[in-house]
N, C-alpha and C positions, 0 to 999 in steps of 0.2 A: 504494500500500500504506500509505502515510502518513497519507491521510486516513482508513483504516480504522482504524489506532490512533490516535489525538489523542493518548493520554497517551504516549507514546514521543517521545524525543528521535529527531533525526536519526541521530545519531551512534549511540546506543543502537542502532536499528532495521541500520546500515551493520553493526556489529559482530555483531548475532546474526545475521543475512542471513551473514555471511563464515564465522564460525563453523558455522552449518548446511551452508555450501556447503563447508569444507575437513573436513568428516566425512561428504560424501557422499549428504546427506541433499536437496538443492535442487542444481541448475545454474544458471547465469547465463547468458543469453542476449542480445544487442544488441538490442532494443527495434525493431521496423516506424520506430516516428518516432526523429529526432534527438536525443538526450541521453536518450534513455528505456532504462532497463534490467528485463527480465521476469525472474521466477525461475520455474524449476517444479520439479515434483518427481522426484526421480529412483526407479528402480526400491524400493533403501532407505527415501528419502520414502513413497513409496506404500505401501508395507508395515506402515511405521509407522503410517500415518494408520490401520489398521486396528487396533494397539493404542490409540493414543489415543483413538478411539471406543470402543472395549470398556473401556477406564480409566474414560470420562465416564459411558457406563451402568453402572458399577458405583459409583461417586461417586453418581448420583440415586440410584442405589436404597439405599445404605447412607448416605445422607448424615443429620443428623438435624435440620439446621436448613438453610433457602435461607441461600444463600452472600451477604455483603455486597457492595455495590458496587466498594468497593475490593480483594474478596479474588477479583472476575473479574477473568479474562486473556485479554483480545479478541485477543491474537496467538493462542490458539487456534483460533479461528475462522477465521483466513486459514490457517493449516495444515489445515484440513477444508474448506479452500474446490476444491468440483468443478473450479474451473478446472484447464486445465494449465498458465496461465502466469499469474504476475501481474504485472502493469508498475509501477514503483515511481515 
C-alpha cells in the first residue's frame, strides 16, 4: 500500500490505517506471507466507497478548474480500489 502512496510517511499511512480500522471502516487481516499485513473493507467501508464515488462525480462535474498536483489525494484511490484486501 506504501508504494501506492510515495508521498505518505510510514507512520502517517500506520495511523490512518488504525484510525479507519477503530471506526469500522477497514479490518486487519494477517497477510498469506510473513510480516505482511492486508486491510479490506468492511461492510461500512463498502458503503462508503459508494459515497465517495458519488462525492468524486459530483466534484468533476461542479468543479471549475483541474485540480493541482499537490491538491490530489492518491489515498483515494486505494479506498476505490476493487480489491478486497490490500497487503501493506
Amino acid at each position: 500500500m506504501q508504494r501506492g502512496l510515495p508521498r505518505i510517511s510510514r507512520s502517517l499511512l500506520v495511523s490512518r490505517l488504525q484510525h479507519l480500522e477503530d471506526c469500522g471502516v477497514v479490518e486487519r487481516h494477517a497477510g498469506a506471507r510473513r510480516n505482511v499485513t492486508e486491510y479490506g473493507l468492511t461492510e461500512a467501508g463498502r458503503e462508503l466507497r459508494d459515497v465517495i464515488e458519488h462525492l468524486g462525480a459530483w466534484g468533476v462535474r461542479w468543479a471549475f478548474t483541474e485540480p493541482k498536483p499537490d491538491e490530489l489525494d492518491p489515498a483515494i484511490s486505494v479506498c476505490l480500489n476493487p480489491r478486497p484486501t490490500i497487503p501493506t
